[in-house]
C-alpha positions in Angstrom: 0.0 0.0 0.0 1.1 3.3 -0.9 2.1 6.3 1.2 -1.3 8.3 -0.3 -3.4 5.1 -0.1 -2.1 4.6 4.4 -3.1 8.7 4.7 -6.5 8.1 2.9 -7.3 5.1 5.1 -5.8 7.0 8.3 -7.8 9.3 7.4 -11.2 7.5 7.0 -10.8 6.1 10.3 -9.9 9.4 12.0 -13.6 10.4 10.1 -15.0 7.5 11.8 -13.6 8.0 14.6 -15.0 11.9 15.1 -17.8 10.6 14.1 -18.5 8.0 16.6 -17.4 10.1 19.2 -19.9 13.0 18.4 -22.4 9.9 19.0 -21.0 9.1 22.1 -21.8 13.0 23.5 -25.2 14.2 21.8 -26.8 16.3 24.3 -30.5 14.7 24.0 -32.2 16.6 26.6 -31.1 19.5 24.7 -32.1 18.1 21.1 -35.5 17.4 23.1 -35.9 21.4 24.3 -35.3 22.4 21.2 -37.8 20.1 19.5 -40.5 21.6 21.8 -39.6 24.7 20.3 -40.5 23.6 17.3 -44.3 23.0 18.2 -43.9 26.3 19.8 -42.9 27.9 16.6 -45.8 26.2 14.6 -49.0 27.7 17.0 -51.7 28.9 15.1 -54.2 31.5 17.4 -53.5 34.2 19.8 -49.8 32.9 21.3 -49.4 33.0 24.7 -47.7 35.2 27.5 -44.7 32.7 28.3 -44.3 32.0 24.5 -40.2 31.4 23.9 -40.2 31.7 20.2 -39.9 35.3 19.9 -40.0 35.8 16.2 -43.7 34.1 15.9 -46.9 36.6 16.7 -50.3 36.1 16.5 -52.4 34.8 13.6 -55.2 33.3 12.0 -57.2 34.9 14.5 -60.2 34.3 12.8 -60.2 30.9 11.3 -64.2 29.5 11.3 -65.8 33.0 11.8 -67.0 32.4 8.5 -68.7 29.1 9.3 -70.1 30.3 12.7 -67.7 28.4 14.7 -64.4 29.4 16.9 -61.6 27.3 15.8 -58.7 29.6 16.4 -55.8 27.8 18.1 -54.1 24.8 17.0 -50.9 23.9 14.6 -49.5 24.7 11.4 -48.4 21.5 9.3 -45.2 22.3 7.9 -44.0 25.0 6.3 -47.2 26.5 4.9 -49.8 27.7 7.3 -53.4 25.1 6.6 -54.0 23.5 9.7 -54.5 19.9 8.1 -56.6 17.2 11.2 -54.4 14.5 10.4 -50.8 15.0 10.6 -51.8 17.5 13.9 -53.6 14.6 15.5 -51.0 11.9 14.8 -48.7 14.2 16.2 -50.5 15.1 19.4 -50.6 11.6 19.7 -46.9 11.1 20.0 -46.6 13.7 22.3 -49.1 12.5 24.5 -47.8 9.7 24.4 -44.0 10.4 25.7 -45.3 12.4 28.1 -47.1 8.8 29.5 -44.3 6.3 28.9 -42.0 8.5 29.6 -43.2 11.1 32.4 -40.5 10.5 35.5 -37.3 11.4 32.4 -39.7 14.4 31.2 -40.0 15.6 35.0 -36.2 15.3 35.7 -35.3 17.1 32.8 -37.5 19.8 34.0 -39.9 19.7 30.8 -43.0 18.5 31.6 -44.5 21.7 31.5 -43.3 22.6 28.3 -44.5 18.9 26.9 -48.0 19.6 28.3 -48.2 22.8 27.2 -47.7 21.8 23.7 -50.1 18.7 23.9 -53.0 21.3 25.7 -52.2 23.9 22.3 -53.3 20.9 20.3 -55.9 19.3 22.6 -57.9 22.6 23.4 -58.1 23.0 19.7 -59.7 19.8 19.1 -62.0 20.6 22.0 -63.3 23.6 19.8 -63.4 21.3 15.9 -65.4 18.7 18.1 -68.6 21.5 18.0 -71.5 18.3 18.3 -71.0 14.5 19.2 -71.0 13.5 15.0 -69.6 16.8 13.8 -65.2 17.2 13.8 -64.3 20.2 11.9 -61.2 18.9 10.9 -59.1 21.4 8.4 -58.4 25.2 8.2 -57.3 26.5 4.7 -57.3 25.8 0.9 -54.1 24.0 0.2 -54.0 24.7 -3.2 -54.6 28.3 -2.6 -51.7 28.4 0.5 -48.9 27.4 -1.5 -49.5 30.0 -4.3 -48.6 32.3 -1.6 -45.2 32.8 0.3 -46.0 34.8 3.3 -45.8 35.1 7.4 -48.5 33.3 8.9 -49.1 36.9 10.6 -49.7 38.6 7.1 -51.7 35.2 6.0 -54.2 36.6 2.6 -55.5 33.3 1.6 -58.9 32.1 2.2 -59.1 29.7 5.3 -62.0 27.9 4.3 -62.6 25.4 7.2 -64.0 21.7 6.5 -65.9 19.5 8.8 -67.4 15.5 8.9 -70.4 15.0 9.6 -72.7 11.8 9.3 -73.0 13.0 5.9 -69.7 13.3 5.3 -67.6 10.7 6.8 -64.0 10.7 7.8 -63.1 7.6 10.3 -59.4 8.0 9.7 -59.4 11.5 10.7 -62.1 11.2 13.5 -60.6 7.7 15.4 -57.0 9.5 14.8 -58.0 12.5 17.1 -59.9 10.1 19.6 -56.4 8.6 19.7 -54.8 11.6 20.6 -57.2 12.6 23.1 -57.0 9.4 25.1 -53.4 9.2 25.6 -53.6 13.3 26.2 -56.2 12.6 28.7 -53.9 9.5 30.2 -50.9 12.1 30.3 -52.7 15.0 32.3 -54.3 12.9 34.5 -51.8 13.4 37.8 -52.2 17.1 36.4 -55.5 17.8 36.1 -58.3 15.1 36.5 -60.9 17.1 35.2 -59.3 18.3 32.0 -58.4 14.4 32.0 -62.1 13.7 31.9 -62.8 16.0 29.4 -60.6 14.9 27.3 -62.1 11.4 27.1 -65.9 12.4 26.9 -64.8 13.9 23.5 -62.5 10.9 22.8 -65.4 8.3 23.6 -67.4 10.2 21.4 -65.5 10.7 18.1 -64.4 7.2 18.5 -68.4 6.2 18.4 -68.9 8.5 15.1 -65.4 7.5 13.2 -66.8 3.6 13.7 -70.6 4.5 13.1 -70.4 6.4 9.9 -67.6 4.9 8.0 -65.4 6.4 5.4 -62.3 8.1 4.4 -61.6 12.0 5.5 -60.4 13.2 2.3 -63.3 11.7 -0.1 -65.6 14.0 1.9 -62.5 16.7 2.0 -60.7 16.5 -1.4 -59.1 19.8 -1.1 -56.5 17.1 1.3 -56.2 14.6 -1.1 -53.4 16.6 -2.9 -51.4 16.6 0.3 -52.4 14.1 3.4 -54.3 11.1 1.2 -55.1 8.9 3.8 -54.7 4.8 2.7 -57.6 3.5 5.2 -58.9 3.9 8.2 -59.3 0.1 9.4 -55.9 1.1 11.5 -57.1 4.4 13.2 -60.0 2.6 14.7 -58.3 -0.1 15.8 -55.4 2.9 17.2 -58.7 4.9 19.0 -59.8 1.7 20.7 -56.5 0.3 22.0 -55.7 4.1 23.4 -59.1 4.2 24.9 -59.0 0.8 26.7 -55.8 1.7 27.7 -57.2 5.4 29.4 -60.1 3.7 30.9 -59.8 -0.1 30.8 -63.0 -0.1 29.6 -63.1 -4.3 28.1 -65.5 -2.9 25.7 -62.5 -1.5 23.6 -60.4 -4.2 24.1 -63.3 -6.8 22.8 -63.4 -4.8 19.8 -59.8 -5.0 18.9 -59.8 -8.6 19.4 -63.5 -9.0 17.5 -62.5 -7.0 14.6 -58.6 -7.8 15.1 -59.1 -9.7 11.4 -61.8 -7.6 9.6 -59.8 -4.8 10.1 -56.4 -6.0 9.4 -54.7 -6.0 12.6 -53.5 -9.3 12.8 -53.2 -9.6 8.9 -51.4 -7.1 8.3 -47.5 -7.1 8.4 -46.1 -3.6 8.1 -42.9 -2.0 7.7 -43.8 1.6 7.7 -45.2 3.2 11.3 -46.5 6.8 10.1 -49.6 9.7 10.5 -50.9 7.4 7.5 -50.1 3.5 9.2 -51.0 2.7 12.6 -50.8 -1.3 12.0 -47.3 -1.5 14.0 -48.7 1.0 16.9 -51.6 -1.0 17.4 -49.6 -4.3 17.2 -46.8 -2.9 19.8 -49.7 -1.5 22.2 -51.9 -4.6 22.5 -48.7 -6.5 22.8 -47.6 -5.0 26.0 -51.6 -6.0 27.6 -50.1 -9.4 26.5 -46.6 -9.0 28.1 -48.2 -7.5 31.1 -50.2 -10.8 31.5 -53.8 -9.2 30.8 -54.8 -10.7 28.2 -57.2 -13.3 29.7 -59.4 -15.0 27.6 -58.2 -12.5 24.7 -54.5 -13.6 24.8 -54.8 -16.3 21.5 -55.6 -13.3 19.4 -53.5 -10.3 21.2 -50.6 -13.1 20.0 -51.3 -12.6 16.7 -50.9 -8.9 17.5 -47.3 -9.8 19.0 -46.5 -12.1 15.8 -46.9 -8.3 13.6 -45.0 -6.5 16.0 -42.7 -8.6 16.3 -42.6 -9.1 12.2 -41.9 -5.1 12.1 -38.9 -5.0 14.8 -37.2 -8.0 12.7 -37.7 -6.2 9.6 -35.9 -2.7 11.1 -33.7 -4.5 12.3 -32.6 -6.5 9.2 -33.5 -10.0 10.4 -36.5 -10.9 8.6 -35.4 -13.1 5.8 -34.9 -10.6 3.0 -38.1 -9.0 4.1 -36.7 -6.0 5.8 -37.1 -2.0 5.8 -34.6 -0.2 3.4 -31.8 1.2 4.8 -29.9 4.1 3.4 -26.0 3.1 3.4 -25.6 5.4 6.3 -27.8 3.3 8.0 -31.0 5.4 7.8 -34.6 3.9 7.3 -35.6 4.6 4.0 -39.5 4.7 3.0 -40.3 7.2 0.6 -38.4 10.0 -1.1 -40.9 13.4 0.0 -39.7 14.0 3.6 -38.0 10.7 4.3 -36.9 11.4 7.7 -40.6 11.5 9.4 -40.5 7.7 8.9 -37.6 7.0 10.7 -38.3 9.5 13.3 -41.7 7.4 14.1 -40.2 4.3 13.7 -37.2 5.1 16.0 -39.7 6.1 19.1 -41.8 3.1 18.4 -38.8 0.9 18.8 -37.2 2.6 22.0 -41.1 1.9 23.4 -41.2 -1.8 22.4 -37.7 -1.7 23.8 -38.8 -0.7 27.2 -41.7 -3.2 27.0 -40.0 -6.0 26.3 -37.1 -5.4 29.0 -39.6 -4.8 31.9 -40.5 -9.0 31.2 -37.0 -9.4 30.1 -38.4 -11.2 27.4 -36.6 -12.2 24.0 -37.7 -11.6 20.1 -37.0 -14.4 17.9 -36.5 -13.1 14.7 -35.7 -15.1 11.0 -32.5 -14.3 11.4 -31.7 -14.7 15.1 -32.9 -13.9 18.8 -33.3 -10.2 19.2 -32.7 -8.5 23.0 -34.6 -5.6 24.1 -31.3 -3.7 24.2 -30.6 -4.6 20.5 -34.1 -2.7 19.9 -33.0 0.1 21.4 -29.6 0.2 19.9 -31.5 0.5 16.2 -33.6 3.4 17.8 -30.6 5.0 19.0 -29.1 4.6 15.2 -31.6 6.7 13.7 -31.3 8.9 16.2 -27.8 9.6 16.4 -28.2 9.9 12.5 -30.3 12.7 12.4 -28.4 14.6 15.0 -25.6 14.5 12.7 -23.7 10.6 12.9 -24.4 10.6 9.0 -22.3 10.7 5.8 -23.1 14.2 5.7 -22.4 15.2 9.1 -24.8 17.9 9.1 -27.6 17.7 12.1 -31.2 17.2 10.3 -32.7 18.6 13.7 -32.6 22.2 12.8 -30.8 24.7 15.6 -28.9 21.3 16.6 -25.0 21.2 16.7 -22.9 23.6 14.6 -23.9 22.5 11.2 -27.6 22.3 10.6 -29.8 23.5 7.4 -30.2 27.3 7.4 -32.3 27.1 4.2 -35.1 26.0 5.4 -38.4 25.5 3.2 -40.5 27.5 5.7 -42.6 30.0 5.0 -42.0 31.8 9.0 -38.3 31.0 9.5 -37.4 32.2 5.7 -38.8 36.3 6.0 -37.9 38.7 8.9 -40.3 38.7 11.7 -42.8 41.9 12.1 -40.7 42.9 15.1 -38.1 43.9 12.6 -40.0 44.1 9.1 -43.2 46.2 10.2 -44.7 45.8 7.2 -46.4 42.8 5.7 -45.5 41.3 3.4 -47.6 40.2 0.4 -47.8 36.8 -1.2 -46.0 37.7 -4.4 -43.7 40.0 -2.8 -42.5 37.1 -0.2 -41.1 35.1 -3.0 -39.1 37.5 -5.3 -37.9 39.0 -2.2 -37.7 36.5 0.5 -38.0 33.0 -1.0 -35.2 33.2 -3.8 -32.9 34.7 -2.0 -29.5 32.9 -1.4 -29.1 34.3 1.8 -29.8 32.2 5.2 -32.8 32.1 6.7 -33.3 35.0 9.0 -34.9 33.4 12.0 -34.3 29.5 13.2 -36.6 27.5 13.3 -35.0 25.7 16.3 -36.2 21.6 16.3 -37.7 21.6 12.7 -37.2 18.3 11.2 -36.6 18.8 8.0 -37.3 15.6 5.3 -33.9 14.9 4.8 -31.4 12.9 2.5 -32.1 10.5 0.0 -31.7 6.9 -0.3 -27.8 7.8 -0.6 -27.7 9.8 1.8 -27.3 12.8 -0.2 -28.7 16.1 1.0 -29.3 19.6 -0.6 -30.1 22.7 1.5 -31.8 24.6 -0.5 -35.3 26.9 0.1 -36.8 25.3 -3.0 -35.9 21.0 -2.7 -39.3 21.3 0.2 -38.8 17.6 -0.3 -35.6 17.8 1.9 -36.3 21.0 3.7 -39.5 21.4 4.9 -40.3 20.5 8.5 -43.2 18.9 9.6 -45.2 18.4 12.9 -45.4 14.8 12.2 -41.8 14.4 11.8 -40.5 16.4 15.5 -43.1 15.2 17.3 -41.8 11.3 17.6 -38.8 13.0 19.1 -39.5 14.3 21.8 -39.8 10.9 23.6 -37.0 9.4 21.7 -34.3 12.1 23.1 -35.8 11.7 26.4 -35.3 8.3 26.3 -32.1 8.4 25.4 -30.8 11.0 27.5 -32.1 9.2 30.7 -29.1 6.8 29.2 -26.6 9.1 29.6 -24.4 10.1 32.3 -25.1 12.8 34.4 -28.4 13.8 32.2 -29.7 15.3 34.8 -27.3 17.8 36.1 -28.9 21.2 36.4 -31.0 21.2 32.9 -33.5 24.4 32.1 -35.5 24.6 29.2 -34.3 27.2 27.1 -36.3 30.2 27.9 -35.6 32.3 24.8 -34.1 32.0 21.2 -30.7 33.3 20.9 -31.6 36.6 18.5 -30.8 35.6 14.9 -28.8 37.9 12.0 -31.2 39.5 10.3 -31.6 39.9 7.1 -33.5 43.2 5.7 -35.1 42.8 2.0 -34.1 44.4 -0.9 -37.0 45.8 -3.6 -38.0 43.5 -5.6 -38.0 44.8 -9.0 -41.5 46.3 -10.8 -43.1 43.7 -12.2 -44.2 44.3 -16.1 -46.3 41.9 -18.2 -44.9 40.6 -21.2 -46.8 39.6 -24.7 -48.2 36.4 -24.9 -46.6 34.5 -27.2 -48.1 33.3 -29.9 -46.1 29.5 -30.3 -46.2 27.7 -27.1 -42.7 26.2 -27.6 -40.0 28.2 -27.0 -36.9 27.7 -29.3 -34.5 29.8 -30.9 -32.5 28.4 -33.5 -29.9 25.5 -32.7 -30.9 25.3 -29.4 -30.8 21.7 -28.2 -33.5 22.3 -25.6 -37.5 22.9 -26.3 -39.8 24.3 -23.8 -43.3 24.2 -23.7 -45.5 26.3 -21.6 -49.3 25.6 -20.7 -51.7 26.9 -18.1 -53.0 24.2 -15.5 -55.4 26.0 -13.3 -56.3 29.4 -12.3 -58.1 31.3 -9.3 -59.0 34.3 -8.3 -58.1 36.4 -4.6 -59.6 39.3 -4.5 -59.3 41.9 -7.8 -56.2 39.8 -9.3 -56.4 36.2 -11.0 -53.9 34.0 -11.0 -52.6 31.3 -13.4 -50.5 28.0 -12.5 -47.9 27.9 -15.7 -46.1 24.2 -16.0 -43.4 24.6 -18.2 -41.8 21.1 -19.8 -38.0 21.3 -20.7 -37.1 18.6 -23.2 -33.6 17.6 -24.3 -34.4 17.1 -28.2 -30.4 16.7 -28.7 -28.6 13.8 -29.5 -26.0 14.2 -26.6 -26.8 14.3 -22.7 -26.5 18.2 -21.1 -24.7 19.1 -18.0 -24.8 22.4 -15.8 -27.7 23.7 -18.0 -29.0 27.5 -16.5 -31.9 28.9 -18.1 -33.2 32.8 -17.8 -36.4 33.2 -16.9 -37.6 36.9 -17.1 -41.0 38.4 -16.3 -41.8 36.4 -13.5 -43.9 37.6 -10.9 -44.7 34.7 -8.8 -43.1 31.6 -6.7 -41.2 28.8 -9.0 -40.7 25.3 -8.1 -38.8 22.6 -9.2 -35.8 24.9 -10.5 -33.2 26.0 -7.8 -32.2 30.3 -8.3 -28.8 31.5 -9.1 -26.8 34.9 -7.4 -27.1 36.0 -11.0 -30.7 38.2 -11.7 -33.5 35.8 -13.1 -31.2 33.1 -13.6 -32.0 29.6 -12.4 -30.1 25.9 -12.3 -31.4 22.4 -12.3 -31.8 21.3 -8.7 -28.6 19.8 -7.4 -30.4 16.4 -7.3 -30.5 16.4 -11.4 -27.4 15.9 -12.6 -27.9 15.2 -16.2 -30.8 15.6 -18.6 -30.3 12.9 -21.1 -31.2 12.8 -25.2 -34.8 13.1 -25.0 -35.6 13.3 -21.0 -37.7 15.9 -19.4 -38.3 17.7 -16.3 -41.1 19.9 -15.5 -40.7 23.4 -13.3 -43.9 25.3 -12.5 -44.4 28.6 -11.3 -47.5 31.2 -10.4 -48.2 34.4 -11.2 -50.9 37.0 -12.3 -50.8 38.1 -16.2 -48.8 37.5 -18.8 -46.5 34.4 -18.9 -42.6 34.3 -18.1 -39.8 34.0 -20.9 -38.1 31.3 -20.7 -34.6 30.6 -22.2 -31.8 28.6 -22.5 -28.5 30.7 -21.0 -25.8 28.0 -20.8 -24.9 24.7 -20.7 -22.4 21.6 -21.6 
């Protein structure tokens, strides 16, 4: 071996080296503060007194006025300001349900009062959506219309048109979900306060009786989500609502029913390798599985062993000892299950694991797995992997928990976090205005969005920070809240955990950045041949309107342009000017140079005859597009 070759493999173990020794020290108790403050910096509603996100103010102050019904309050999704029932209640959920499992870690680390305070912002806004026993108002804001706009959620101009189920319009998914979250919410302020406990579950009793007495999905009765939170079934929420509400009252009634309908809804038939705010299979297998463990099963136990064999099948599969039937891994060792905001997945799986962990070791029993007995503290190990991967063990080394560690994305896709706060910037900002100012700017973000998730890398581990890949960027509630009880969990592991930890009462004050003016917008002739070509160019474009809308005085048009290679030869680092644009534009990534854009870093080469497909919104007159450069 060669002198360069010994320093190159030196080398790679001194990487490996740093890199296992950042695992080693990861402050979880502080990844877990700052997570809160992500829930924090998602509130919807009039925000409170002792509120530590200091950038965030009050909005959406009058969602449901229209409809005759107060449902100010609750969470933000992701990076866009609709309040989608789904994703908020999943995530309330697992909240509620680390402050349960978990509560003596949460009270040493001093946090309990932070973790209940961001359940109760959740909770109390169900309590509102739940206006009549069979009636769960259960979204807040046009989707479609939201994203057309890039704006603080304090300037908000889009409509927020608020949908409800009814018996007439069904949504058991949605419905069972928030019964869920309202159980284990009601389990986890119980030795709080017992009468907001028992409110808690009158609702929870009761939208568990309408999601199972009028069946059907949320979003065929609300397909303004179906573009964004398509829900697969609800067999799994109702199963989820009734093992959460035996648990919160031991009521046998909900316990018969997940053994009675354990096959008609697929719990015990189906083997899952995906835990999510879409799939409850595994967290109704690992639930009913610890009645088992506990040795309550009774004259149920033949079928809550079924339940076992599923949870059991799931834990082998993360763990890569299920015969070839196993959960991807990224070769950093991430859980890989979809490409749009990847990191959610693991995130959910990871807490699911540490709990089955913890079940499994109070019985000190064993998995047997295809591949080999598994210990509880080989369960936990996994949980820890993905863990210590997103707080920055990775090929990338960057921390995926935003705020977290020295490198972290600053260019995050989120709407808050990317525009100067009205503390600083007094005047609001309009929709257009925040995305030739604010959104294509190279520049950082100017506030942190401290314990954002963001969706992270790709199936090799490859990450971009950019404003525009929202696949990678954007945080989401569903994706932090899993966390919270994972880094608690963990950090009761470490050493001296406990020494003197505060919640951090304030955000360090960010770099601001002020905006420049955007330049006057003027309208340019329609042309009059929808491709785009000049001569000897090897790339066509072709431009055609997909849907308009009006707000207010001023339409707007969704353009999709299509950019073909019609070349005989594959093209590298290919820039394109795009000039008279008004609007946002997505799936191209902006350049320092003025109205000049790149392929996303993702896209390496577009091949003799491929095509990709950018899109972009404005009022008037369509942009020109053109071919500036390539290879």
């Amino acid at each position: 071996m060669g002198i360069s070759s010994k320093l190159q493999v030196i080398g790679l173990l001194l990487v490996g080296l740093l890199a296992l020794q950042a695992g080693a020290n990861f402050d979880y108790g502080d990844a877990m503060d700052k997570t809160l403050l992500f829930f924090e910096a998602q509130r919807s509603g009039k925000l409170p007194p002792h509120q530590r996100v200091k950038w965030r103010g009050d909005s959406g102050l009058k969602d449901g006025f229209l409809q005759g019904v107060n449902l100010v309050g609750g969470y933000y999704d992701a990076g866009d300001h609709v309040k989608f029932g789904l994703p908020m209640a999943f995530s309330l959920t697992m909240l509620a349900w680390s402050a349960v499992d978990y509560s003596k870690e949460i009270v040493k680390l001093n946090q309990m009062g932070n973790t209940l305070a961001a359940i109760k912002w959740g909770t109390d806004y169900f309590i509102k959506a739940h206006t009549q026993p069979n009636v769960l108002w259960a979204q807040v804001g046009d989707g479609e219309s939201d994203h057309y706009c890039w704006e603080r959620a304090e300037d908000m101009t889009t409509p927020r048109t608020a949908y409800k189920l009814d018996p007439n319009h069904p949504g058991s998914d949605l419905a069972a979900e928030t019964a869920a979250a309202l159980a284990v919410a009601a389990l986890a302020f119980k030795p709080y306060d017992s009468s907001y406990s028992a409110l808690l579950l009158v609702h929870a009793k009761q939208l568990f009786s309408f999601a199972d007495t009028f069946r059907g999905l949320y979003d065929d009765s609300i397909p303004n989500a179906q573009a964004f939170y398509t829900s697969s079934g609800y067999s799994d929420e109702l199963l989820w609502a009734a093992a959460w509400l035996y648990r919160a009252t031991k009521d046998v009634y909900y316990l018969k029913y997940v053994v009675d309908n354990a096959v008609s809804l697929g719990g015990t038939g189906w083997a899952v390798r995906e835990f999510s705010w879409d799939n409850k299979y595994a967290g109704v297998q690992i639930l009913l599985t610890k009645i088992l463990l506990d040795g309550d099963g009774g004259s149920y136990t033949p079928t809550l062993k079924q339940y076992k064999a599923k949870a059991d099948y799931f834990t082998c599969a993360c763990l890569q000892k299920n015969d070839g039937y196993n959960v991807v891994l990224t070769p950093g060792g991430l859980i890989y299950i979809r490409e749009w905001n990847n990191l959610q997945y693991a995130s959910s799986a990871a807490f699911l694991l540490a709990v089955y962990s913890d079940y499994l070791s109070e019985r000190k029993a064993v998995l047997t797995c295809p591949e080999g007995q598994v210990r509880p503290s080989d369960v936990l190990s996994f949980a820890k992997s993905q863990a210590d991967y997103i707080l920055g063990k990775n090929p990338k080394a960057i921390s995926y928990l935003v705020g977290y560690g020295q490198n972290y994305p600053i260019h995050v896709h989120h709407r808050g976090a990317s525009i100067a706060p009205v503390s600083v910037l007094h005047s609001a900002v309009s929709c257009i205005e925040g995305f030739e100012t604010w959104y294509r700017r190279p520049q950082a973000n100017p506030n942190i969005i401290y314990g954002g998730l963001v969706g992270g890398p790709s199936k090799i581990d490859d990450f971009s920070d950019d404003r525009s890949n929202y696949e990678q960027t954007e945080p989401t509630l569903s994706g932090s809240a899993p966390l919270v009880g994972l880094f608690c969990k963990l950090q009761s592991l470490s050493a001296g955990s406990y020494h003197h930890r505060l919640p951090t009462p304030y955000q360090k004050p960010p770099v601001f950045y002020h905006p420049q003016t955007a330049a006057p917008y003027h309208k340019a002739p329609e042309s009059s041949n929808p491709y785009n070509k000049a001569p000897g160019d090897p790339i066509k474009f072709l431009h055609s309107i997909i849907s308009t809308w009006t707000i207010g005085p001023t339409t707007y048009y969704k353009h999709k342009v299509v950019v073909k290679n019609i070349s005989q030869k594959p093209i590298t680092n290919l820039k394109l000017t795009v000039e008279n644009l008004s609007g946002s534009l997505w799936g191209l990534s902006p350049c320092l140079e003025k109205n000049t854009y790149e392929l996303p870093q993702w896209i390496k080469i577009l091949s003799p005859g491929s095509e990709l497909i950018f899109v972009y919104v404005q009022g008037g007159a369509q942009a020109r597009v053109s071919t500036k450069s390539y290879h």
